[in-house]
C-alpha positions as CSV (number, residue, x, y, z in Angstrom):
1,X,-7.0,16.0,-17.8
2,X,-9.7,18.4,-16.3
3,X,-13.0,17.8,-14.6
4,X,-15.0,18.2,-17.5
5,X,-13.8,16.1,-19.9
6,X,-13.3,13.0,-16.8
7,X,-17.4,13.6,-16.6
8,X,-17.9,13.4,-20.5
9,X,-15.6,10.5,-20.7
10,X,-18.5,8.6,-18.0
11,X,-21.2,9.9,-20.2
12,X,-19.6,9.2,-23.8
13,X,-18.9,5.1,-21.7
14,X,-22.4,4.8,-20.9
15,X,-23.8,6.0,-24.0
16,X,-21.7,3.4,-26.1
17,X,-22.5,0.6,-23.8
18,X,-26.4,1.1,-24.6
19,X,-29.4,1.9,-22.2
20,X,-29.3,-1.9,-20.8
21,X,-25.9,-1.9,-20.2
22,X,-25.4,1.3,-19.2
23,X,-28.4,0.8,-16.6
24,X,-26.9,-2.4,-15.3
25,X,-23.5,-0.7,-14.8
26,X,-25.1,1.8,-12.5
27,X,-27.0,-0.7,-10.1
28,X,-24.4,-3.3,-10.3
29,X,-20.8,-2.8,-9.1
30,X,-18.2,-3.1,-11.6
31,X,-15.4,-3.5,-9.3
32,X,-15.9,-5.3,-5.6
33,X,-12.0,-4.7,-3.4
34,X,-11.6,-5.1,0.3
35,X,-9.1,-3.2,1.2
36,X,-6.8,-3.3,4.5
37,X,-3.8,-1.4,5.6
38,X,-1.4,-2.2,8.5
39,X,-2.0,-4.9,9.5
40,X,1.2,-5.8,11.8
41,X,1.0,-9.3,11.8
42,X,4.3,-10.9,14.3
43,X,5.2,-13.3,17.1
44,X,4.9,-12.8,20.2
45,X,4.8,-14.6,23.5
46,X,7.6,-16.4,25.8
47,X,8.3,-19.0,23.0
48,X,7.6,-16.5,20.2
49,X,4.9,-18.6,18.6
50,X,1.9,-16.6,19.1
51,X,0.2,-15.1,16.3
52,X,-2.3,-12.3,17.5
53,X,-3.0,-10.6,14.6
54,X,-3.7,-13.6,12.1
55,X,-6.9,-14.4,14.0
56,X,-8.3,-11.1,13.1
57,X,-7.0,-10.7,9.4
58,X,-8.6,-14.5,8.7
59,X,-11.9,-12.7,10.2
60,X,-11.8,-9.9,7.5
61,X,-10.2,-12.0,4.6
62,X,-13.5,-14.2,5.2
63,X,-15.9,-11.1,5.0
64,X,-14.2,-10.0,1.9
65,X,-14.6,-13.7,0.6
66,X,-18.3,-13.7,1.8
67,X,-19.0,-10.3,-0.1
68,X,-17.6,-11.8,-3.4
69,X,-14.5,-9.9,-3.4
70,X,-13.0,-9.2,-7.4
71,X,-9.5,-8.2,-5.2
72,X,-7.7,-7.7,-2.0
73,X,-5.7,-4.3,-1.5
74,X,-3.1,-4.3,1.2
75,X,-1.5,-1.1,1.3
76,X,1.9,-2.2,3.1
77,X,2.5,-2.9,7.1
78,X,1.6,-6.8,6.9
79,X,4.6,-7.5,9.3
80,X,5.6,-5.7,12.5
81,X,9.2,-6.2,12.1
82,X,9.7,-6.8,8.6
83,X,10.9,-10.8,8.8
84,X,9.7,-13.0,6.5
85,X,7.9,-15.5,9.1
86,X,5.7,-12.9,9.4
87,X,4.8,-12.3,6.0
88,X,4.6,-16.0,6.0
89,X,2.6,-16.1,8.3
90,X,-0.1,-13.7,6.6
91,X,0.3,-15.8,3.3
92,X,-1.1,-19.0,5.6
93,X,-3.7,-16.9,6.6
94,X,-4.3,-15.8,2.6
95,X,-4.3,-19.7,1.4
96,X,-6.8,-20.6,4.1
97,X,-9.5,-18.2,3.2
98,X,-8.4,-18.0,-0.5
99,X,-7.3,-21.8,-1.5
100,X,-5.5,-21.5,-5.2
101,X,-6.0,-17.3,-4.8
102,X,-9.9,-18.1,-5.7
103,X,-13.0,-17.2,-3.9
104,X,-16.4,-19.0,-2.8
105,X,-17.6,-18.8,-6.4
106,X,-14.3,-19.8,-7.6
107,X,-13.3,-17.1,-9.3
108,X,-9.6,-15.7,-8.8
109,X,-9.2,-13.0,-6.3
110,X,-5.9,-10.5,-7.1
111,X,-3.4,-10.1,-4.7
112,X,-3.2,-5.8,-4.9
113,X,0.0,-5.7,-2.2
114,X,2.5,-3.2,-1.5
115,X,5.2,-2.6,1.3
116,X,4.9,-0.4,3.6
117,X,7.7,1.0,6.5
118,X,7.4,-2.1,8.6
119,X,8.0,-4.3,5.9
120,X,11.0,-2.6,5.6
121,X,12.3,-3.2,8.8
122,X,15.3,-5.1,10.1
123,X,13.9,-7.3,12.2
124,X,12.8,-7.8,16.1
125,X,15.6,-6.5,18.6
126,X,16.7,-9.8,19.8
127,X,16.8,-11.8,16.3
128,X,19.0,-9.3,14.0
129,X,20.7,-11.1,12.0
130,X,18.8,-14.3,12.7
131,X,16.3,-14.1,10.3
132,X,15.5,-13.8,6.7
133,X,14.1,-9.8,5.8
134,X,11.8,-9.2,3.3
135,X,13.8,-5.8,2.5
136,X,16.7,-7.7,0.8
137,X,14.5,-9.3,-2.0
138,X,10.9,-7.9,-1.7
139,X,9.9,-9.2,-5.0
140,X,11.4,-12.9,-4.2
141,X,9.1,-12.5,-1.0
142,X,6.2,-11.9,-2.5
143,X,6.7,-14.6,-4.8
144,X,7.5,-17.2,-1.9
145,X,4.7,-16.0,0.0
146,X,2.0,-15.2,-2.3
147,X,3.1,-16.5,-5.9
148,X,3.1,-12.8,-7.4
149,X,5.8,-12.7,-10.0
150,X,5.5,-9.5,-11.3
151,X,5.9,-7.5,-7.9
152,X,7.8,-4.5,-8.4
153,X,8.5,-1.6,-6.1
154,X,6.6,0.7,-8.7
155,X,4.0,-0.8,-11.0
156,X,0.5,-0.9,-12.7
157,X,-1.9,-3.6,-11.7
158,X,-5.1,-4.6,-13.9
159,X,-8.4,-5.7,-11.9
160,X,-11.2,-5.9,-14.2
161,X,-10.4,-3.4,-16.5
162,X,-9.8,-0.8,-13.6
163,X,-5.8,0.2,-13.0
164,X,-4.0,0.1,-9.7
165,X,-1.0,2.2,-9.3
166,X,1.0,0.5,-6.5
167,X,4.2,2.3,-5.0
168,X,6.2,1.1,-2.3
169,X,7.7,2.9,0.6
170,X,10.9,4.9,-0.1
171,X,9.8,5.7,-3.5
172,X,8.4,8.8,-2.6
173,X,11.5,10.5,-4.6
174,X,10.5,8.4,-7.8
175,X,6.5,8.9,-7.8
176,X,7.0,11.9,-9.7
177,X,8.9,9.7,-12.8
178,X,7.2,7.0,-12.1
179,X,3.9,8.4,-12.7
180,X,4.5,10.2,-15.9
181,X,5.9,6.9,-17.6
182,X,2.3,5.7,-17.3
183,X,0.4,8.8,-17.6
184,X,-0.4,8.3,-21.4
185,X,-2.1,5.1,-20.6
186,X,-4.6,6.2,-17.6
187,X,-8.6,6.3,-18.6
188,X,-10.3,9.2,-18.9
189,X,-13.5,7.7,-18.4
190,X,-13.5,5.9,-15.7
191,X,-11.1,5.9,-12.2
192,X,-7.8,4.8,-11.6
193,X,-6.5,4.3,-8.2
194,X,-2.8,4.9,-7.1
195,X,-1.8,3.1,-4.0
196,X,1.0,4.0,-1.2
197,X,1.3,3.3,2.3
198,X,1.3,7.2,3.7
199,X,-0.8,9.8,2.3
200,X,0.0,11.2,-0.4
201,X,0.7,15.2,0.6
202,X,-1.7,17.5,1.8
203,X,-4.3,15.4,1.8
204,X,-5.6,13.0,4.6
205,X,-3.8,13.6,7.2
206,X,-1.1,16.0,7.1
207,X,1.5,15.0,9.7
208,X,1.8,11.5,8.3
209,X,1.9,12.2,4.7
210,X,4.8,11.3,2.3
211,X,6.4,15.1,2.1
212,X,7.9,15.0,-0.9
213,X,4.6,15.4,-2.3
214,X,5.2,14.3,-6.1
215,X,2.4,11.6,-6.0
216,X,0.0,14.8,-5.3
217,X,1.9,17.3,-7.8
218,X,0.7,14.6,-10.6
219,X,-2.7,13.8,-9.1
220,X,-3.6,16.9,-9.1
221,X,-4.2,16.7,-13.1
222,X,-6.4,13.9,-13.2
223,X,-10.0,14.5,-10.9
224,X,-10.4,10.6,-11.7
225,X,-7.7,9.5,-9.8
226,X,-8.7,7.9,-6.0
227,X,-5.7,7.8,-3.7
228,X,-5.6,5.0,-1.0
229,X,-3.3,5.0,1.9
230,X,-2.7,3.5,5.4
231,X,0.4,4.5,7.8
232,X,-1.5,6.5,10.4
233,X,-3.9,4.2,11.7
234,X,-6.5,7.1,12.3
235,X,-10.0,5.5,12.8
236,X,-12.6,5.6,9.6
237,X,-14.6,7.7,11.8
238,X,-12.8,10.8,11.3
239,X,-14.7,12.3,8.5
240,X,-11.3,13.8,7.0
241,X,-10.4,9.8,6.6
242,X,-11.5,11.1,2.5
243,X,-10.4,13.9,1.3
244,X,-11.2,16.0,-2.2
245,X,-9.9,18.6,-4.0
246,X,-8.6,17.8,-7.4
247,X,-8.9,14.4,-6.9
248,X,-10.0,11.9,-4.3
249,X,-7.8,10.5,-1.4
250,X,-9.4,8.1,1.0
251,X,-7.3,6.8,4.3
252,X,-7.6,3.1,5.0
253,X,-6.8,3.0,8.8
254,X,-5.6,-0.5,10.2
255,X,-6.8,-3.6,11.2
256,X,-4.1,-4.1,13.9
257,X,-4.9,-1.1,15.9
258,X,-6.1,2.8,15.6
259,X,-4.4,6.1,16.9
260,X,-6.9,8.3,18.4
261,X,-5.1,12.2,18.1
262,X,-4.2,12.8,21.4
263,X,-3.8,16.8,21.3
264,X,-7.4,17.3,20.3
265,X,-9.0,16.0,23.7
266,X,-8.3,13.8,26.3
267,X,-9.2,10.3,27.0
268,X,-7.5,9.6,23.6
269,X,-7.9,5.6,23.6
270,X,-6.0,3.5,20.8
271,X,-5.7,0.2,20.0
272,X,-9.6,-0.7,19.6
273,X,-10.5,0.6,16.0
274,X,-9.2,-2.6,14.0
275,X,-10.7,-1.6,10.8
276,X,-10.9,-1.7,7.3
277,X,-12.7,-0.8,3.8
278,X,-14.9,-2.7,1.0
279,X,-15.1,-0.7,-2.0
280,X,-17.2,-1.0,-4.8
281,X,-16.8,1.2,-8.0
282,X,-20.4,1.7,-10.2
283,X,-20.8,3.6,-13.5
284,X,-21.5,6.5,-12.0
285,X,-20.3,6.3,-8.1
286,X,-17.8,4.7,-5.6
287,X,-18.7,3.2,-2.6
288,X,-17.0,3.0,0.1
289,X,-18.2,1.3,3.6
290,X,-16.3,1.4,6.6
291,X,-16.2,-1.8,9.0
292,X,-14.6,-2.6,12.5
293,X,-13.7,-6.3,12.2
294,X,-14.0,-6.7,16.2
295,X,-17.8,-6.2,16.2
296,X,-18.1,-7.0,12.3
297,X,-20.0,-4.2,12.1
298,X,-20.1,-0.9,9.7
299,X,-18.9,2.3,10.9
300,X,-21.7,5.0,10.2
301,X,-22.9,6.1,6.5
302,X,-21.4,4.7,3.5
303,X,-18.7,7.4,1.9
304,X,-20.5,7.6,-1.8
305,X,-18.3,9.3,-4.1
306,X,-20.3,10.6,-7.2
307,X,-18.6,10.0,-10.5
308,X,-20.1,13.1,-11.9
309,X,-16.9,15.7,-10.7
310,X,-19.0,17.0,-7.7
311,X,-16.8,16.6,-4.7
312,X,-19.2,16.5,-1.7
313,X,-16.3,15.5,0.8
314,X,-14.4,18.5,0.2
315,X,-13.1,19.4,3.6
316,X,-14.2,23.3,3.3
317,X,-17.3,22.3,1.9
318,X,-17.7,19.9,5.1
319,X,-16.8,22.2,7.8
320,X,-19.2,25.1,6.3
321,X,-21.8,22.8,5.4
322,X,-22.2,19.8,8.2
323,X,-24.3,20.7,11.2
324,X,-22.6,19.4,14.5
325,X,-24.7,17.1,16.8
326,X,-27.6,18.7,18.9
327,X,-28.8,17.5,22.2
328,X,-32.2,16.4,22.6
329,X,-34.6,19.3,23.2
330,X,-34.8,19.6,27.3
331,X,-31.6,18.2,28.0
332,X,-29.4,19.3,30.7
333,X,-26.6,18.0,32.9
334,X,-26.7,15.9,35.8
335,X,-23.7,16.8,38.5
336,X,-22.5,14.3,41.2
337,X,-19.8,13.5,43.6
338,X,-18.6,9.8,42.6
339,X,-16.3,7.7,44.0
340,X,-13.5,6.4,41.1
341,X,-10.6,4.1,41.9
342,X,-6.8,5.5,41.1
343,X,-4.4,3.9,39.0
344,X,-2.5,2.9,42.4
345,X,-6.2,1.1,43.9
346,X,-7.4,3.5,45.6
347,X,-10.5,4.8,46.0
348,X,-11.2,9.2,45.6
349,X,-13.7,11.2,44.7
350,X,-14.4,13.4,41.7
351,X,-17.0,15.7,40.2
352,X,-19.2,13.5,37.6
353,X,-21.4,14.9,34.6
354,X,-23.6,12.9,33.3
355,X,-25.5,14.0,30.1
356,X,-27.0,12.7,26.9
357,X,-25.4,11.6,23.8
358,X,-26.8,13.5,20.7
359,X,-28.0,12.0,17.6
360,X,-25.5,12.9,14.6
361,X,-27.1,15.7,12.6
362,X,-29.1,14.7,9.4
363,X,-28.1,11.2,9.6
364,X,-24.8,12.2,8.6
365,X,-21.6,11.4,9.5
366,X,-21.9,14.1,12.6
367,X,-21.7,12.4,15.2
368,X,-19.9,13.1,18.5
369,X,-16.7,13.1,18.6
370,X,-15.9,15.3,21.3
371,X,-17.1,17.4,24.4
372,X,-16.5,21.1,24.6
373,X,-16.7,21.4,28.7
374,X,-16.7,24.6,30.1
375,X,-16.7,25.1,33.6
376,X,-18.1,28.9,35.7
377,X,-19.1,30.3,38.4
378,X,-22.4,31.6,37.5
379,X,-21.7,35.2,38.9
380,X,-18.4,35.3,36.3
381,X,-20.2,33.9,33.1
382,X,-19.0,31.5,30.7
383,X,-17.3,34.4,29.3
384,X,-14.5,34.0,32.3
385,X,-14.3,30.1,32.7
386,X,-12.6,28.1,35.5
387,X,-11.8,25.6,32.8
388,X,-12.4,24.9,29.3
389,X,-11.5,21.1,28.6
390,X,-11.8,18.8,25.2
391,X,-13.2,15.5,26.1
392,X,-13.5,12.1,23.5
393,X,-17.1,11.0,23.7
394,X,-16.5,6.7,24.8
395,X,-16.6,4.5,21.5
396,X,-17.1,7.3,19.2
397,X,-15.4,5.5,16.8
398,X,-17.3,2.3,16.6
399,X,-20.5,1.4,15.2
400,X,-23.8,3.1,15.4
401,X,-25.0,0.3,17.6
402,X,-21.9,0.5,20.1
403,X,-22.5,4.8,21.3
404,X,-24.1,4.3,24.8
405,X,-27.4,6.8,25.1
406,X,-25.5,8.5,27.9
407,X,-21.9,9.6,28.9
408,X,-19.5,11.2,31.7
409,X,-17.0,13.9,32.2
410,X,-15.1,13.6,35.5
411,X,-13.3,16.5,37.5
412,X,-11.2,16.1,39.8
413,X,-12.3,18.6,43.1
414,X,-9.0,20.3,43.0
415,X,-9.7,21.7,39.9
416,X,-12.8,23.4,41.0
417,X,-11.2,24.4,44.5
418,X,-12.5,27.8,45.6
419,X,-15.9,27.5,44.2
420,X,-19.1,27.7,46.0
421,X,-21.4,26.9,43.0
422,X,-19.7,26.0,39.7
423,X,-22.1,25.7,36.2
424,X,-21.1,23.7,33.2
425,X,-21.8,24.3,29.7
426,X,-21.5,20.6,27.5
427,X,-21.5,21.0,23.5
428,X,-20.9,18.1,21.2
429,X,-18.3,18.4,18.8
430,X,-17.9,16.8,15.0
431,X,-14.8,16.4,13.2
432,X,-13.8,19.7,12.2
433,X,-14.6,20.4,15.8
434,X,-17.5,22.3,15.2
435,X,-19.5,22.5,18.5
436,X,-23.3,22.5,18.8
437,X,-25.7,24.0,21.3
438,X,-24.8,23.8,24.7
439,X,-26.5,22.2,27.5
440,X,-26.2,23.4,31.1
441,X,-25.3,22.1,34.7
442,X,-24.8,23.0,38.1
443,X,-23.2,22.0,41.4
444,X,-23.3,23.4,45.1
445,X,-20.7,22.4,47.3
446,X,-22.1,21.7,50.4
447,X,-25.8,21.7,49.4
448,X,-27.9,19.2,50.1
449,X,-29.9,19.0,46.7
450,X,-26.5,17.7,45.7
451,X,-26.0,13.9,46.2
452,X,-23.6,11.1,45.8
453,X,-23.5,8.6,42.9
């Protein structure tokens, strides 16, 4: 199916429905899902009974309740090492916030659950062979755990008129079959979602996508499919988290803990993000809206995916077309010897910049997400640096309310050995690593204008 006869198969459904209906389906979501991915749920501790992860997933599980929730999509990693305590565990967790598999109004909420690696697993180090695995009977696990019967490895799943494509790890060879047994019953006027635990190829992000790539080769022909994934536990803050081409891929990061990419900049921190999605699908849009269950708090703008076969979070159309963060006008950088303490206790000093933190351009999702810091001599230029380093502005992945006004870039005085005077050049960076305007700095050694802080 092409673009153009997905967007006259929305038009022809709102026409029939009549301008009441068709009004109504446009300011009132159709679909409501919260949707999780790797969660890791285990036991840990010196008797093994410790649970750290369920604390957090009853947190979201009540949000999703609180928001009237039609489903729950968990696209694979609820256990850490694949035993069936832990998936036990999580279906506790489910039955607590979700007594009989209904909500607060008492309407059923759909279990939309698939494996992922870790539920694959063959259990913790020191219990092989002690334990029940959900790998030897996933669908008797499920049905234990969560009373689903018809859990397959590949199926379709209904919610409210709207089909869910579900597909368990170590298909990835079978998507391909898989998906043209179904083909002749997908919509064409409304969207269909397919579901796996990596990213489909060539989409989210690259180095942990399924490579086979036969979930995209079939994708490809329909522009009203939305893929949803988890597996690389990148934040929701990366704008390439959704992706669009000839169809839509959005990456659902993790509530147990986020990967920061390490060989972009330095001060990569993990483990913080613990995050998730709530999704609501309109007549004419999808809305996605990105929470960190820590803070309970939403993650920068809503991704609104139009129904109409524009695709504004194209990732060319993003890098040529978002403007990265800009420092306030007058803004410069503050240079300081401070004293920082070592990983071994002990006290040294370093060369601190201190400097603003821009406002994300156009109220988009530009924020900061790195420094570009050059260091000069100002009698070389910038054009022959000392250094050029790539720096992760603090909490850049958290909530609007979390980004401190101010932050720091430390060097250490080796690095800068030799220098009388050394200037520094600070630009903010976006996602696509775009860097703004720079701002400007500079430090004497030995000068008195120069103090301590």
């Amino acid at each position: 199916m092409n673009r153009r006869e997905f967007i006259g198969g929305v038009a022809a459904t709102l026409a029939a429905r009549g301008l009441a209906d068709g009004a109504k389906a446009l300011a009132t979501p159709q679909l409501k899902v919260g949707i999780l991915s790797d969660i890791h749920v285990c036991y840990v501790g010196a008797k093994g009974q410790e649970k750290p992860m369920a604390g957090l997933l009853e947190r979201a599980l009540v949000t999703f309740r609180e928001r009237g929730v039609d489903a729950v999509l968990i696209s694979g990693d609820f256990t850490e090492f694949g035993e069936m305590r832990e998936l036990e565990a999580v279906a506790d967790v489910w039955r607590k916030v979700f007594p009989g598999n209904r909500g607060a109004d008492g309407r059923i909420v759909e279990r939309v659950f698939i494996c992922g690696n870790h539920d694959m697993m063959n259990g913790r180090a020191d219990r092989k062979g002690k334990t029940a695995l959900i790998k030897d009977d996933p669908a008797g696990a499920f049905r234990t755990c969560f009373g689903i019967d018809d859990y397959k490895a590949m199926r379709v799943q209904e919610v409210r008129g709207y089909k869910f494509l579900l597909v368990e790890w170590g298909t990835e060879w079978k998507m391909g079959e898989f998906f043209k047994s179904v083909e002749p019953t997908l919509p064409k006027d409304k969207p269909f979602f397919w579901v796996q635990h990596n990213h489909p190829k060539d989409t989210n992000i690259k180095p942990d996508c399924d490579m086979v790539g036969q979930a995209t080769e079939a994708l490809r022909r329909w522009p009203n499919a939305v893929a949803i994934s988890g597996h690389s536990h990148y934040p929701l803050a990366y704008g390439d988290q959704i992706w669009q081409e000839e169809f839509t891929a959005v990456g659902a990061s993790s509530l147990a803990y986020t990967f920061t990419r390490a060989k972009r900049a330095e001060r990569a921190k993990d483990y913080y993000g613990k995050e998730g999605l709530f999704m609501s699908v309109y007549g004419d849009r999808i809305v996605f809206e990105r929470y960190n269950f820590i803070y309970q708090t939403k993650i920068g703008p809503d991704w609104v995916v139009p129904l109409d076969g524009s695709r504004p979070y194209n990732w060319a159309k993003q890098k040529a077309e978002r403007l990265p963060p800009e420092f306030p006008s007058g803004a410069s950088v503050a240079c300081a010897i401070a004293s920082v303490k070592t990983k071994t206790g002990e006290q040294k000093d370093v060369l601190r910049l201190t400097f603003p933190r821009p406002l994300p351009a156009n109220g988009d999702d530009g924020r900061t997400v790195d420094w570009e810091v050059t260091a000069f001599r100002p009698e070389d230029g910038e054009g022959k640096p000392i250094s050029v380093r790539h720096v992760y502005a603090r909490n850049w992945l958290l909530s609007d309310d979390k980004l401190t006004p101010t932050d720091t870039v430390d060097f250490e005085l080796d690095s800068l050995k030799g220098a009388e005077k050394v200037r520094f050049a600070v630009r903010a960076r976006n996602t696509w690593e775009t860097p703004g305007k720079p701002i400007y700095g500079e430090f004497a050694f030995g000068s008195q204008e120069n103090g301590r802080r």
